[in-house]
C-alpha positions as CSV (number, residue, x, y, z in Angstrom):
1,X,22.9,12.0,0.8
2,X,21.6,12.2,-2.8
3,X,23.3,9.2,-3.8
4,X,21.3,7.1,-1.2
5,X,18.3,8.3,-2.8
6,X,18.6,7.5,-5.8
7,X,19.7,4.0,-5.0
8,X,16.5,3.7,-3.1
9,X,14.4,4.5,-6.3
10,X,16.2,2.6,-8.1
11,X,15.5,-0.7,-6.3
12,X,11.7,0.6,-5.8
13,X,11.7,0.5,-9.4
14,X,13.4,-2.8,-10.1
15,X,10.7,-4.1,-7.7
16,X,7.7,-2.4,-9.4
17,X,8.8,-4.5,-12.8
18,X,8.5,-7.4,-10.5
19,X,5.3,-7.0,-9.4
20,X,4.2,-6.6,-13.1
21,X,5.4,-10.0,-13.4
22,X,2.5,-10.8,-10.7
23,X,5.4,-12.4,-8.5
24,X,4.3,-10.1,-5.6
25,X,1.1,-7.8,-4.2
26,X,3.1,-4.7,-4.5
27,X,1.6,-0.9,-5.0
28,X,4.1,1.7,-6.9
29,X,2.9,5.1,-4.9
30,X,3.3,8.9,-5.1
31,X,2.5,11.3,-2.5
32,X,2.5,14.4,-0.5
33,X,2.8,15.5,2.9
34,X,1.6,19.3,3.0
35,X,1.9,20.5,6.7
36,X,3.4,23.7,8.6
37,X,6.4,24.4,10.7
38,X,6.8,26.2,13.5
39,X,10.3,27.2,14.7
40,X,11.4,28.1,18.3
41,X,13.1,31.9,18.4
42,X,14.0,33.1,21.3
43,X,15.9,36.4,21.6
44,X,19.4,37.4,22.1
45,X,19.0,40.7,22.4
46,X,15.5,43.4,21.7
47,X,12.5,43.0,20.4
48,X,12.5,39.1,19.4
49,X,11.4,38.3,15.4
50,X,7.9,36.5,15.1
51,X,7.3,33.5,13.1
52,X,4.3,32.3,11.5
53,X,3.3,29.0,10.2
54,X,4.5,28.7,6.7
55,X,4.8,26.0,4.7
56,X,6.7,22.4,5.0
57,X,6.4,19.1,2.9
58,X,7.3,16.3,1.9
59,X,7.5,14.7,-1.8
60,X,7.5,10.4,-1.7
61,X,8.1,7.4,-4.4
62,X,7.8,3.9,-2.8
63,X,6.1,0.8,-2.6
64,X,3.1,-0.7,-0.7
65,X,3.0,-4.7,0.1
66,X,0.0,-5.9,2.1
67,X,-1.3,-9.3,2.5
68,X,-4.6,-10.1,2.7
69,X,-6.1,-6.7,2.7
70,X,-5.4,-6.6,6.5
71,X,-1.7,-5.4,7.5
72,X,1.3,-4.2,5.2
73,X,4.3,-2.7,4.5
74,X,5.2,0.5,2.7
75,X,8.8,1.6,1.5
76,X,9.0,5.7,1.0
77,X,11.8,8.2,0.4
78,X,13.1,10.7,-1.5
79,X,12.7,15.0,-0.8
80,X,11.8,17.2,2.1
81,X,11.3,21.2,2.0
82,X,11.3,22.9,5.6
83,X,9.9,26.1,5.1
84,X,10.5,29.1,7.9
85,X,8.8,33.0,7.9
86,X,10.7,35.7,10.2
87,X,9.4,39.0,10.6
88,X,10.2,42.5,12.6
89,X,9.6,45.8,11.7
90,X,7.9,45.7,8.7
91,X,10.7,43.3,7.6
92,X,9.5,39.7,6.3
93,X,12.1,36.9,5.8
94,X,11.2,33.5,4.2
95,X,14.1,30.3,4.4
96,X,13.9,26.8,3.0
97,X,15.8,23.9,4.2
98,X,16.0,20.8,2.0
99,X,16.4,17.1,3.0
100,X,16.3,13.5,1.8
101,X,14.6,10.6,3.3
102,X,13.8,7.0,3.5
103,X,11.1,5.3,5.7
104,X,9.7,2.1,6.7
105,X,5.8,2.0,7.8
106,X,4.1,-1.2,8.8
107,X,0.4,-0.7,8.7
108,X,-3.3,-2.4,9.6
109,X,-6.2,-1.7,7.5
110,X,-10.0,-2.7,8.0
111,X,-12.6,-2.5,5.4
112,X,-14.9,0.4,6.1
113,X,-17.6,0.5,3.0
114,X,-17.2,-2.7,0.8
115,X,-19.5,-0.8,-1.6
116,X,-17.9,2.4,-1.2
117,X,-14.4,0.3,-1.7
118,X,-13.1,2.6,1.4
119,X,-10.8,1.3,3.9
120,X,-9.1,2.9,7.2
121,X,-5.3,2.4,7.6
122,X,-3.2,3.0,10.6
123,X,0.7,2.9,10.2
124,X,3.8,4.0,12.2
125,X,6.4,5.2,9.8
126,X,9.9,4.3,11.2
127,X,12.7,6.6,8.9
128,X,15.8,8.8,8.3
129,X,16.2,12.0,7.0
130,X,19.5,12.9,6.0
131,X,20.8,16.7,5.3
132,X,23.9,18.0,4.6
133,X,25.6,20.8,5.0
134,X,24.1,24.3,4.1
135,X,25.1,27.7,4.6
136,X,22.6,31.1,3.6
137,X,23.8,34.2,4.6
138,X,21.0,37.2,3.2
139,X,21.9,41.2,4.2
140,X,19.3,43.9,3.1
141,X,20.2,47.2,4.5
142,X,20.2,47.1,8.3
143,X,18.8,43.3,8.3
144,X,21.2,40.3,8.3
145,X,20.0,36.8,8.3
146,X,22.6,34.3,8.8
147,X,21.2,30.1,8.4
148,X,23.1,27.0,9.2
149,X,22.7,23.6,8.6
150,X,25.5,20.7,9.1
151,X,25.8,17.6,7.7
152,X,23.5,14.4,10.0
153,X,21.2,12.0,9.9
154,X,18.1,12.0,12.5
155,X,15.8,9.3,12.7
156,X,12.4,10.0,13.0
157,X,8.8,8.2,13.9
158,X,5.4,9.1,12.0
159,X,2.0,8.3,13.6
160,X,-0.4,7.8,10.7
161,X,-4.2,7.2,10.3
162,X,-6.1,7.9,6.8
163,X,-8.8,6.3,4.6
164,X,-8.5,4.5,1.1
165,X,-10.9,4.9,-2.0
166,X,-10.7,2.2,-4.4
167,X,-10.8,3.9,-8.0
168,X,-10.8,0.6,-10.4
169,X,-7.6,-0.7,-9.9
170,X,-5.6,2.2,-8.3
171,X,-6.8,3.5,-4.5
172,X,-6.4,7.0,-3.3
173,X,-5.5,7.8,0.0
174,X,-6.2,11.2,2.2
175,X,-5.1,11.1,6.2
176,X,-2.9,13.2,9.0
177,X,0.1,12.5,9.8
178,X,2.8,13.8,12.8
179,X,6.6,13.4,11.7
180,X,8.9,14.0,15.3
181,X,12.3,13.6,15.1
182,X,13.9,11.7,17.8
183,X,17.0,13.7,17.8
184,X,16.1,16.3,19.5
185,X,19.1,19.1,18.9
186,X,18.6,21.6,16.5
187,X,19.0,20.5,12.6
188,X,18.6,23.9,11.3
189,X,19.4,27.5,12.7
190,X,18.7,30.9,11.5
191,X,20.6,34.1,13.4
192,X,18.1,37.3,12.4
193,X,19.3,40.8,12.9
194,X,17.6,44.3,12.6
195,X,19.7,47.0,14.7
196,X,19.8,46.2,18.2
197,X,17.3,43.2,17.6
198,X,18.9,40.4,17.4
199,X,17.0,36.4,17.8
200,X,18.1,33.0,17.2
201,X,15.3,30.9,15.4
202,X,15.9,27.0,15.7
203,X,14.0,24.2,14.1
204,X,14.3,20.3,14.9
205,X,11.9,19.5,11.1
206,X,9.5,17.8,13.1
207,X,6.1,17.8,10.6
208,X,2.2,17.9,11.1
209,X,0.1,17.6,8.0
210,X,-2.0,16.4,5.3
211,X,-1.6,13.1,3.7
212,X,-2.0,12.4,0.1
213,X,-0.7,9.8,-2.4
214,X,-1.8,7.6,-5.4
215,X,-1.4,3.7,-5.3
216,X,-0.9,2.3,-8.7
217,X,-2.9,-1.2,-9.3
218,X,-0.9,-3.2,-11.8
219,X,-2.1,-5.3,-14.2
220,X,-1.2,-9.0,-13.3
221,X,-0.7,-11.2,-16.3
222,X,-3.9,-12.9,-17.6
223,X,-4.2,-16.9,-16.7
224,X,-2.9,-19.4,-19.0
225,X,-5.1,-20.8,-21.9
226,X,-6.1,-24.8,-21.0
227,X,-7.8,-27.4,-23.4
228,X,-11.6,-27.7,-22.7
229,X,-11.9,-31.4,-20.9
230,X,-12.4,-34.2,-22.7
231,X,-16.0,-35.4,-21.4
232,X,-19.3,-34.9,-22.0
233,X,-20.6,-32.5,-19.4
234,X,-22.7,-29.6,-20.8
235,X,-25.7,-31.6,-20.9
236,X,-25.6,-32.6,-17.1
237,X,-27.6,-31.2,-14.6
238,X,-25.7,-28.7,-12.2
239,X,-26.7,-27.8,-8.5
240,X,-25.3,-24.3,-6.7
241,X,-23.7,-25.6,-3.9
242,X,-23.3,-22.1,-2.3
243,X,-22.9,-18.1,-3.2
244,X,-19.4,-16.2,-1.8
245,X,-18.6,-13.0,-2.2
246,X,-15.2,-10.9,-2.1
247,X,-13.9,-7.7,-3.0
248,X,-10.4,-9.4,-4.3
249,X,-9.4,-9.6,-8.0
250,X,-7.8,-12.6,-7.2
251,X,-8.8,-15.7,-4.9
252,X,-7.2,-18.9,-3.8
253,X,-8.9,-22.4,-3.7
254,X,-7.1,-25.3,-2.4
255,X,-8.5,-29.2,-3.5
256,X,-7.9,-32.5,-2.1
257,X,-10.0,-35.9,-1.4
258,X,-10.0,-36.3,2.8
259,X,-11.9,-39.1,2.3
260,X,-10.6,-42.8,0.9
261,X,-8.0,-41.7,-1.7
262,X,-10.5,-44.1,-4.9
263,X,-8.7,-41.9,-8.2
264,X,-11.7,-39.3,-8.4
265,X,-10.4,-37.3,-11.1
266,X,-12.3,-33.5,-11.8
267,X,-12.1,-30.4,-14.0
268,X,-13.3,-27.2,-13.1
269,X,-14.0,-24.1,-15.3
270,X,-14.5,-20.4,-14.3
271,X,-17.3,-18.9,-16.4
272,X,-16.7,-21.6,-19.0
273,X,-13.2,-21.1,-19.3
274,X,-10.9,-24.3,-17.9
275,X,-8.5,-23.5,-14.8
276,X,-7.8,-27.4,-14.0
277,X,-8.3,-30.0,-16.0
278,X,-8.3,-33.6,-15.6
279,X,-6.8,-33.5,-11.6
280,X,-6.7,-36.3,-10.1
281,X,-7.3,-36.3,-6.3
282,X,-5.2,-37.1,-3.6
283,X,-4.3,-36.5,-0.1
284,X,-2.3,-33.3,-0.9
285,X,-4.2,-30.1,-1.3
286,X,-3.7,-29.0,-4.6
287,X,-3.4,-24.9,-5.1
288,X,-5.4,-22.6,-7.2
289,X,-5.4,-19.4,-8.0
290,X,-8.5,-17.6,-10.2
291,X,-8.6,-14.4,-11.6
292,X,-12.6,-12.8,-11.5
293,X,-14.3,-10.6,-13.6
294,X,-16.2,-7.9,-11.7
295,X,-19.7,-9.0,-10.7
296,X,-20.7,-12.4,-10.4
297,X,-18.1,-15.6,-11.8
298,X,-19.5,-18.7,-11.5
299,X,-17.1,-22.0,-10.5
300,X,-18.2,-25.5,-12.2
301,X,-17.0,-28.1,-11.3
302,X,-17.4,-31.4,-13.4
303,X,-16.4,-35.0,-12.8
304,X,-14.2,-37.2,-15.3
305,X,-15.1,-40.1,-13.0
306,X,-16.7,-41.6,-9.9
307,X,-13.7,-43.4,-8.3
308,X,-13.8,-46.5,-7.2
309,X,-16.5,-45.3,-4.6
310,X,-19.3,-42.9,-5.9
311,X,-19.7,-40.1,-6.4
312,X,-17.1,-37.9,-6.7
313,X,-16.0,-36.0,-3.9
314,X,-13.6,-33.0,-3.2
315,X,-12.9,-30.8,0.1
316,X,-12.2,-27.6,-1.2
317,X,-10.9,-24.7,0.8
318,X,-11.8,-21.1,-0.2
319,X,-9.7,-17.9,0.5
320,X,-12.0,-15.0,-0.2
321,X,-10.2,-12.3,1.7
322,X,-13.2,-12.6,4.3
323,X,-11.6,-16.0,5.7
324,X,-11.7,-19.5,4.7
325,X,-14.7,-21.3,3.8
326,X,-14.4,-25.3,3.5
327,X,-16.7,-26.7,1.3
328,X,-17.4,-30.2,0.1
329,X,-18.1,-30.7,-3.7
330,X,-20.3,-33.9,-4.8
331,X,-20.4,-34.5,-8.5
332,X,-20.7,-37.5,-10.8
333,X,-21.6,-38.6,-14.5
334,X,-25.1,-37.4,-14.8
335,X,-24.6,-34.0,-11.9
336,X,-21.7,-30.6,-12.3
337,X,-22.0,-28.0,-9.4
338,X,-21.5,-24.2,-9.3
339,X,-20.2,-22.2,-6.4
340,X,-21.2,-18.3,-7.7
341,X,-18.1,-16.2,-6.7
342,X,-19.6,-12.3,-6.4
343,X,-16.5,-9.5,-6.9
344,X,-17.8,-6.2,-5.1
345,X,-16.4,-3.2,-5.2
346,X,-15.8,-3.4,-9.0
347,X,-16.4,-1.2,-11.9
C-alpha cells in the first residue's frame, strides 16, 4: 500500500520537472479535504454507545492538466485519516483509521469574474483507497474497545463543485466535496464494551467536506532572442487593425496567405521585440506561440515585401482562450499594422 504511493509521487514529480520545461499545461497541487464521519452502531446487547461527528480528512499531492481554461484532468493521491468518537457512561473513546489513495478527476470549468480571475469547476473524482491490515485493542477498567481493519482496496466516486481565485500565477481553490465508496461492506469495525453494554460501530470511510488546495503556476521558459529585421520600418505609418483581449499568459496565432501564393514575406514583433522574422508565406498555416506581459501588448506586423501582387496580405488566426478570431493583415512598404492584445486578470 505505501509503496504504490510513493510511486505515484514520484511520477507526479518527474512530471512537474516537465512542465517546467513548458512541454505541458500542468499544475503541481496540495490540498485538504476537512469533513466528518459518521459511523453506524447498532447494539448487541444494553444501552448502545453514541457517536458524534468527529473529524475525517484527507491530505493530497498531484497534478492538474486543463486545456483551454475549459475542461481538465487532475491526478491526486497519497493519505487518509478516518476519525470515530464513542461514548457511554461518562466514558469517551476516540479511533483513527489511516488509508492511502489515488484518484482520477476529469473536470469543466467556466469563467465566472474575468476581473476577479475566479472560475467555477465541476469534477467527478474516480479513485482507490487502499488499507491494510490494522488491529487496536484499548481496555480501561470495565471498558474494552476492540477495532479491526483488513487488508482491501475499495474504489470510490467524488462529486465535486468549487471556485478558483487566480493569485498571480498560482490559483486557490475552496469547494464541497462527497467521497462514497462503492463497496459498500464495512472497511473498518470497532466492538465497544462497558459491563453489560455492549455495540458494534461500523464505518464504510465514505467522506463529506471542505475542499482546499493550492495550484502552483510554473514559470515557462522565456521566448527565444531573434535579430531585429533587416528593413526599414519604424518610420512607416501603422494602422490598428483591431483590439483582443484574453486572460491567458500565453496565446497562439496561426499565419498563412489563402490568397495567390506571390512570395509575400513578413516579420512581426511583440512590443518591439521580434517573434518571426523574415517568413515567407505560403499555403501552410504557420504556428505561433507569444508570451504577454500583463496589460496591454501590442502585435506589429511589418512587410519585407509586396509579392508579386500588392500589398502584402496574411490570414491570421487568433486563439485567445475566448475562441478564434480570423483576421486579415494588409501591409506594405510605406504601412505596418498593430493588433493590441489586452491580458486581464493580471497583476
Amino acid at each position: 500500500m505505501q509503496h504504490r504511493a510513493f510511486v505515484f509521487i514520484a511520477i507526479l514529480s518527474s512530471s512537474a520537472l516537465v512542465a517546467q520545461e513548458g512541454l505541458l499545461p500542468l499544475r503541481p497541487i496540495v490540498g485538504l479535504n476537512i469533513g466528518v464521519n459518521m459511523p453506524q452502531v447498532e447494539a448487541i446487547s444494553g444501552t448502545p454507545f453514541a457517536t458524534r461527528p468527529f473529524f475525517a480528512g484527507t491530505l493530497d499531492l498531484g497534478l492538474s492538466w486543463t486545456y483551454r481554461e475549459k475542461v481538465g484532468l487532475q491526478a491526486m493521491g497519497f493519505l487518509g485519516m478516518n476519525g470515530y468518537d464513542y461514548a457511554l457512561d461518562g466514558f469517551d473513546y476516540d479511533v483513527y483509521h489511516l488509508t492511502r489513495r489515488l484518484e482520477l478527476k476529469p473536470f469543466w470549468q467556466k469563467p465566472l469574474d474575468p476581473g476577479l480571475g475566479t472560475t467555477l469547476r465541476a469534477g467527478l473524482g474516480v479513485g482507490m483507497s487502499f488499507q491494510g491490515n490494522a488491529f487496536r485493542d484499548t481496555r480501561r477498567g470495565p471498558f474494552l474497545a476492540s477495532s479491526r481493519a483488513f487488508e482491501d482496496q475499495r474504489p470510490f466516486l467524488a462529486p465535486e463543485v468549487s471556485i478558483l481565485k487566480e493569485t498571480g500565477r498560482h490559483r486557490l481553490e475552496l469547494g464541497l466535496r462527497y467521497t462514497r465508496h462503492l463497496q459498500r461492506e464495512t472497511a473498518f469495525s470497532t466492538t465497544l464494551v462497558l459491563g453489560p453494554d455492549t455495540s458494534l460501530a461500523m464505518a464504510t470511510n465514505d467522506l463529506f467536506g471542505l475542499v482546499l488546495r493550492f495550484h502552483f503556476g510554473l514559470k515557462r521558459p522565456a521566448m527565444p532572442s531573434l535579430p531585429l529585421p533587416a528593413i526599414e520600418y519604424a518610420a512607416r505609418n501603422a494602422d490598428t487593425l483591431t483590439t483582443l483581449s484574453t486572460r491567458r499568459e500565453r496565446i497562439t496565432l496561426w499565419l498563412w496567405d489563402n490568397a495567390e501564393y506571390d512570395g509575400d514575406t513578413l516579420s512581426v514583433l511583440l512590443n518591439g521585440r521580434p517573434v518571426l522574422v523574415a517568413h515567407e508565406l505560403t499555403r501552410k498555416r504557420h504556428r505561433l506561440r507569444i508570451a504577454l506581459q500583463p496589460g496591454e501588448n501590442h502585435l506589429l506586423v511589418v512587410a519585407h515585401n509586396e509579392g508579386r501582387v500588392p500589398p502584402n496580405t496574411a490570414s491570421v488566426l487568433v486563439a485567445t482562450g475566448r475562441g478564434k478570431k480570423q483576421l486579415l493583415v494588409s501591409t506594405s512598404l510605406r504601412r505596418n499594422q498593430v493588433v493590441r492584445v489586452v491580458r486581464e486578470g493580471s497583476p
